[in-house]
C-alpha positions as CSV (number, residue, x, y, z in Angstrom):
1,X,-59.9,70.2,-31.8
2,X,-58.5,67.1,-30.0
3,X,-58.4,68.8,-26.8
4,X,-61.8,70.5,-27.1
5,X,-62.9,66.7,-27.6
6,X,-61.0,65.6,-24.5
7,X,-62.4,68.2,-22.6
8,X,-65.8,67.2,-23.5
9,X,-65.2,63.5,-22.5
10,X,-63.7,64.1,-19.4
11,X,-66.9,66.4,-18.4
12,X,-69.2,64.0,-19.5
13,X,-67.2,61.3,-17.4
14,X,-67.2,63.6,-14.7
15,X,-71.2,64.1,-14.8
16,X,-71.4,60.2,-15.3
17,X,-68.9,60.2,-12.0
18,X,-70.7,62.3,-10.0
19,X,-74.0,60.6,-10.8
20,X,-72.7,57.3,-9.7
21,X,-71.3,58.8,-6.5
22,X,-74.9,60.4,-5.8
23,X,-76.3,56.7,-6.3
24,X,-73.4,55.1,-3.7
25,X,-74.4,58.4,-1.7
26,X,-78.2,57.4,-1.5
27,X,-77.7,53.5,-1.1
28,X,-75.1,54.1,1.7
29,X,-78.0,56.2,3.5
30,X,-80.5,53.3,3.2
31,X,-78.0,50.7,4.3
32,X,-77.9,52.8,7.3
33,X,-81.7,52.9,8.1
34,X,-81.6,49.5,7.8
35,X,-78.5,48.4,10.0
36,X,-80.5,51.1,12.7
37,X,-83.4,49.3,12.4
38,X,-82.1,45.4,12.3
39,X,-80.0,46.9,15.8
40,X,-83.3,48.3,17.3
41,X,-85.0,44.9,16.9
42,X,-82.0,42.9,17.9
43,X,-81.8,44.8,21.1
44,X,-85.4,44.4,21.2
45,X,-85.1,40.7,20.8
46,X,-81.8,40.2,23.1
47,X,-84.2,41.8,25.9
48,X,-87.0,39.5,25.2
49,X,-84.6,36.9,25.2
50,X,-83.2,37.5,28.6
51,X,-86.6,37.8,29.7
52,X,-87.7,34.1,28.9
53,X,-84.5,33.3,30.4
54,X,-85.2,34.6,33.5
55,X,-88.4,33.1,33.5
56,X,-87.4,30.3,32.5
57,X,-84.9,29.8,35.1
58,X,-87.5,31.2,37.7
59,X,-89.7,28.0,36.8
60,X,-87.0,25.6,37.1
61,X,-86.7,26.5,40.8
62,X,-90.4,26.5,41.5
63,X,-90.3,22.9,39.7
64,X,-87.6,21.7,42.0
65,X,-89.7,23.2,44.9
66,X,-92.5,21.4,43.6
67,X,-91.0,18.3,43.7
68,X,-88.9,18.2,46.6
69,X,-92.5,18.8,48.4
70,X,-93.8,15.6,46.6
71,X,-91.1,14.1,47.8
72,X,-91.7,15.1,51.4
73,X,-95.0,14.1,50.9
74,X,-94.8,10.9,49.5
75,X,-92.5,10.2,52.7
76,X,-95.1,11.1,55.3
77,X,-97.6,9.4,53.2
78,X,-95.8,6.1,53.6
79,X,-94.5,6.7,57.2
80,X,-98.3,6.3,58.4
């Protein structure tokens, strides 16, 4: 009877197993979805980024243009 009984136990334990595999199973697939989707909108934000950079960086050199030609300016103004 004793084995009949262990038999029992370890089925149950193996249902009880395989139930908690199927949970690890499903929240591995939604970690995944998530991890795709946080990388989508970090690429998506690293490109924006680069973009503002650029920009950025374009406006600093119209900025020095800008005020090297005051300067030029202000030196013809008081050369007359």
């Amino acid at each position: 009877m004793t084995s009949k009984n262990d038999v029992k136990e370890l089925i149950n334990e193996i249902s009880r197993l395989m139930a908690a595999l199927e949970d690890v199973n499903f929240e591995c697939q939604r970690l995944e979805i998530v991890n795709s989707n946080l990388d989508f909108q970090l690429k998506s934000i690293s490109r924006e980024l680069k973009q503002n950079i650029a920009m950025l960086e374009a406006l600093e050199e119209e900025n020095k243009a800008l005020r090297n030609e005051n300067r030029e300016l202000k030196k013809e103004l008081g050369n007359k």
